[in-house]
C-alpha positions in Angstrom: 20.3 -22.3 44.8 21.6 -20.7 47.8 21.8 -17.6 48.7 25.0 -16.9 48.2 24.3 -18.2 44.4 21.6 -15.8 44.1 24.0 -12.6 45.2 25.9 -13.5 42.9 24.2 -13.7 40.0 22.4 -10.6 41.1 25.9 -8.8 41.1 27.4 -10.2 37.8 23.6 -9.2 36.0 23.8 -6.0 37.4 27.1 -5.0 36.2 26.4 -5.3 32.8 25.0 -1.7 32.0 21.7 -2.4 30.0 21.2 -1.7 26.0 20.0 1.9 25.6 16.1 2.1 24.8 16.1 1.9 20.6 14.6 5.0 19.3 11.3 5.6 17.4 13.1 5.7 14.1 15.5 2.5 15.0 12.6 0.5 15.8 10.6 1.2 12.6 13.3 0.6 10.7 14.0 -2.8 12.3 9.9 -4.1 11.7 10.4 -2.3 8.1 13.4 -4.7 7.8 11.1 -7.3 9.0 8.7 -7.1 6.3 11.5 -7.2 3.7 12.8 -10.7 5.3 9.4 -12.1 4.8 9.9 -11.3 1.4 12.9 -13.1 1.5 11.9 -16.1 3.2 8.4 -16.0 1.4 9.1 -14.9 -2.1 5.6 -16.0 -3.5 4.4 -12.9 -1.2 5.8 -11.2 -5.0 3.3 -12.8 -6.9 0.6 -9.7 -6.4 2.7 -7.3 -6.6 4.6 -9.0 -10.0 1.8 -11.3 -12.1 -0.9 -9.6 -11.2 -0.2 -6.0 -12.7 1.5 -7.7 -15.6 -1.7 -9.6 -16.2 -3.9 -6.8 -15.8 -2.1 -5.2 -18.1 -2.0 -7.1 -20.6 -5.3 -8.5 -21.0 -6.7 -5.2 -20.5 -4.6 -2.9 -23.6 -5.1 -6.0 -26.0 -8.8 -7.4 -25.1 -9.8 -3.8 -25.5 -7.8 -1.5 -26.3 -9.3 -2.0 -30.0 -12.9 -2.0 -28.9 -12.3 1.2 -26.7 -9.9 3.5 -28.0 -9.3 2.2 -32.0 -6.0 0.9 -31.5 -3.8 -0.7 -28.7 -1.2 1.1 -28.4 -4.1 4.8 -28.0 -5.6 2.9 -24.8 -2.2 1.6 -23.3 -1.3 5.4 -23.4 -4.8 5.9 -21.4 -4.8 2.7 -19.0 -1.5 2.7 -17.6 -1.2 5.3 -15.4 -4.8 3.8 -14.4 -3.4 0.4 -13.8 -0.6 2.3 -12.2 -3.1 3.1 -9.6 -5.2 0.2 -9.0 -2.3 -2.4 -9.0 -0.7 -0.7 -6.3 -4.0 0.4 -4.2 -5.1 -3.6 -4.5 -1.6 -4.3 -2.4 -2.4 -1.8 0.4 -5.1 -5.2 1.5 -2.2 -7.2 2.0 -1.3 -5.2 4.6 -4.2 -5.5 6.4 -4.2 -9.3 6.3 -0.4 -9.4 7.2 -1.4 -7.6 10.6 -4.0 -10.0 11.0 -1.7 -13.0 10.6 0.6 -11.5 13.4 -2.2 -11.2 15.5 -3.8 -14.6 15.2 0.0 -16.5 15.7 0.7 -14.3 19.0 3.5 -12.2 17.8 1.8 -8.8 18.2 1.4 -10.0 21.5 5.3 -10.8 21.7 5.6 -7.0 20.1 3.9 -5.5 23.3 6.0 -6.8 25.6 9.1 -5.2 24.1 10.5 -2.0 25.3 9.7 0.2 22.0 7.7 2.8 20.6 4.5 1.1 20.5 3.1 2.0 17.1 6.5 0.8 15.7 5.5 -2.4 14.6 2.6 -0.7 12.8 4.6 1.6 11.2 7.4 -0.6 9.9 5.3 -3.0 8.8 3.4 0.2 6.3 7.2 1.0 5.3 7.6 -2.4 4.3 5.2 -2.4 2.4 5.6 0.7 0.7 8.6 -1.4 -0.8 6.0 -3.4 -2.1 3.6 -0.1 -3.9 7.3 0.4 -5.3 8.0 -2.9 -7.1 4.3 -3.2 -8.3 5.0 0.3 -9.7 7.6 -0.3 -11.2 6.8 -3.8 -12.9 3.7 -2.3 -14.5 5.6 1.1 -15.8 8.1 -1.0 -17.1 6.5 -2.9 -19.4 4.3 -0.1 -20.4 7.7 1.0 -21.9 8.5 -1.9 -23.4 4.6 -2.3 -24.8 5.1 1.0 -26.7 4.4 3.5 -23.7 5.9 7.2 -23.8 4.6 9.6 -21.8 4.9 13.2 -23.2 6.2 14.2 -19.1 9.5 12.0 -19.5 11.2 10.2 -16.5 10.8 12.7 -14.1 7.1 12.4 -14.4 6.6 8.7 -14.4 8.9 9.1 -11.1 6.5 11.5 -9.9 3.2 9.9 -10.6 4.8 6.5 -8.8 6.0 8.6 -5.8 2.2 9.9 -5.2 0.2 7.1 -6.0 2.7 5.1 -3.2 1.8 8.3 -0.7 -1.8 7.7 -1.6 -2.0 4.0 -1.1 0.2 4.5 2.1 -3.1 6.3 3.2 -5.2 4.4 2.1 -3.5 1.0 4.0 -4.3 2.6 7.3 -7.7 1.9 6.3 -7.1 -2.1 5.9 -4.8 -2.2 9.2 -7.6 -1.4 10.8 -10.0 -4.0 9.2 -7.2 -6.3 9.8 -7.4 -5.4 13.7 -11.2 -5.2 13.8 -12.0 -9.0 11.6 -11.0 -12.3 13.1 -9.0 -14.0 10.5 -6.9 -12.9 7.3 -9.2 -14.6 4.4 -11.7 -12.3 6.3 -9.4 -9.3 5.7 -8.9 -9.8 2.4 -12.8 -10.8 1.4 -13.4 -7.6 3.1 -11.1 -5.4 1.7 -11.7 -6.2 -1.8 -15.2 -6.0 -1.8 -14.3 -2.4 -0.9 -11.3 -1.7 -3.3 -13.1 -3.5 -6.3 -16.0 -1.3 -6.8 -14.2 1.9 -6.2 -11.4 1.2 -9.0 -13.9 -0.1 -11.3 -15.8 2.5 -11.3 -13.1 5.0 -11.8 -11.7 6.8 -14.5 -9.5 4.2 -14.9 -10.1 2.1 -17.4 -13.0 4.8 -19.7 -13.5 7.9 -19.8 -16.3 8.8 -17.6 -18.0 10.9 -20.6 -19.1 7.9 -22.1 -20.9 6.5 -18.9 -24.7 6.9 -18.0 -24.8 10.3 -16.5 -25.3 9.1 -13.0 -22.4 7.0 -12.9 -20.4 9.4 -14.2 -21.1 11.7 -11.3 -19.5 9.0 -9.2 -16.9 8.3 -11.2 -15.5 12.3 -11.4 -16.0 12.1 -7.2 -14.4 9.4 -6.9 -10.5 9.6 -4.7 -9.6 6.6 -7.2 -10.2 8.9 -10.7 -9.0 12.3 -8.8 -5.0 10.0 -7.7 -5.8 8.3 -11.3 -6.2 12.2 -13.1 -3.4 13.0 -11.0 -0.9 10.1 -11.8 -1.8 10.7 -16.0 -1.2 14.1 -15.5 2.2 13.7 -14.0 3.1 11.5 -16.8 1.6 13.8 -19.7 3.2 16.7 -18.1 -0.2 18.7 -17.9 -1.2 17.5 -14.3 -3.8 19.7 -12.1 -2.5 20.6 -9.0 -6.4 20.1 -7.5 -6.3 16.7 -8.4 -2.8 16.6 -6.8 -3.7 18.3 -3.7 -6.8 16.4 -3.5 -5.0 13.3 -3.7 -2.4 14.3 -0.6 -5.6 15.3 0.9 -7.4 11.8 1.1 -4.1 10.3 2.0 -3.6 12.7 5.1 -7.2 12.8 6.2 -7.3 8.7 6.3 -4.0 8.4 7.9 -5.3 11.1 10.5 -8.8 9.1 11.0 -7.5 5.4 10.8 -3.9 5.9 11.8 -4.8 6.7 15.9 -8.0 4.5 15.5 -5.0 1.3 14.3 -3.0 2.1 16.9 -5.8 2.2 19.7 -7.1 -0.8 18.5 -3.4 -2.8 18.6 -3.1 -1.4 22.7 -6.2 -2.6 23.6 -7.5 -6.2 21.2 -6.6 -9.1 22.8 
């Protein structure tokens, strides 16, 4: 190329005035989009957030309902809003092994190079999945309703209970974002993570009432965050809900996404 060539390339390139810089909220919006077109492109990504609480639910109200509560239809009105907030706090792993599969196949290293606000990808990837807390919500409620489920708070309380259990788990999947920096491959993620989420939902309030536990376990189950968003969500939907166990619940959300939030991001700048 000669050097004239070169000038003139220079000048044509540099009178095309650049793109202006994407804001913060542009550029979450854009990786939130991107979680929604892996959806798309990747629709058996549903599957946990579709089968699984319909399964759950289902094999929980009729294999025990009887043996629990007397009747099937007395224990749906119990385990829902319990299976309410287990199906969607199991999802908030998958977002800790999605961030790990980005990292193993380069593309968080294609994410640094771009000129946006780093934690974007981070945090449109959590909005994404909050999408996800949604439909799980959503599937599970619905056929609740169709089982025989009515909840004495009406819509606006079923609306309410799903709107802070989603706040909660989006607290809660800081927690695996960082596992899913921290661990070196996704099936290591999500062995991880659900060695952690199974014991704290099964020993909850979610599924029996703590006063028919051995005393000691019932002192961890009425400590636990699971029973305190689980009181919180059945509350909402009865109409009668405490606003400790509410307050509590925003509580755990905002003091994990305070601890693991900058501790995510720190490790996304730096891990290799």
């Amino acid at each position: 190329m000669s050097a004239t060539d070169d000038i003139a390339i220079r000048n044509a390139l540099s009178s095309v005035p650049r793109p202006p810089r994407p804001s913060a909220f542009s550029a979450a919006m854009a990786f939130g989009w991107r979680g929604m077109l892996k959806i798309k492109h990747v629709p058996e990504q549903l599957l946990d957030v579709t089968i699984t609480p319909v399964m759950f639910l289902l094999m929980f109200t009729y294999l025990f309902g009887g043996a629990i509560e007397g009747s099937t239809g007395a224990y749906l009105d119990y385990v829902l809003p319990g299976l309410l907030v287990m199906s969607v706090v199991f999802t908030t792993v998958y977002s800790g092994v999605s961030l790990n599969t980005d990292l193993t196949k380069g593309a968080v290293d294609r994410f640094r190079t771009l000129p946006i606000w780093r934690p974007s990808p981070l945090v449109g990837a959590l909005l994404g999945d909050a999408v996800r807390y949604v439909i799980a919500g959503v599937v599970i409620t619905t056929l609740g309703l169709i089982l025989g489920f009515r909840p004495d708070g009406g819509p606006l309380g079923v609306i309410a209970a799903l709107a802070l259990t989603v706040v909660f788990s989006f607290g809660v999947s800081w927690l695996f974002t960082t596992l899913g920096l921290l661990l070196r491959s996704p099936s290591a993620v999500m062995n991880a993570g659900f060695m952690f989420i199974f014991p704290l939902t099964f020993l909850s309030n979610a599924f029996v009432r703590p006063e028919t536990l051995p005393s000691v376990l019932e002192a961890f189950v009425n400590v636990n965050p699971i029973s305190i968003m689980t009181d919180a969500a059945r509350g909402l939907m009865y109409g009668n809900a405490a606003g400790s166990d509410i307050a509590i619940s925003l509580g755990v959300a905002a003091g994990l996404t305070l601890i693991f939030a900058p501790l995510t991001s720190r490790l996304y700048r730096t891990r290799g």
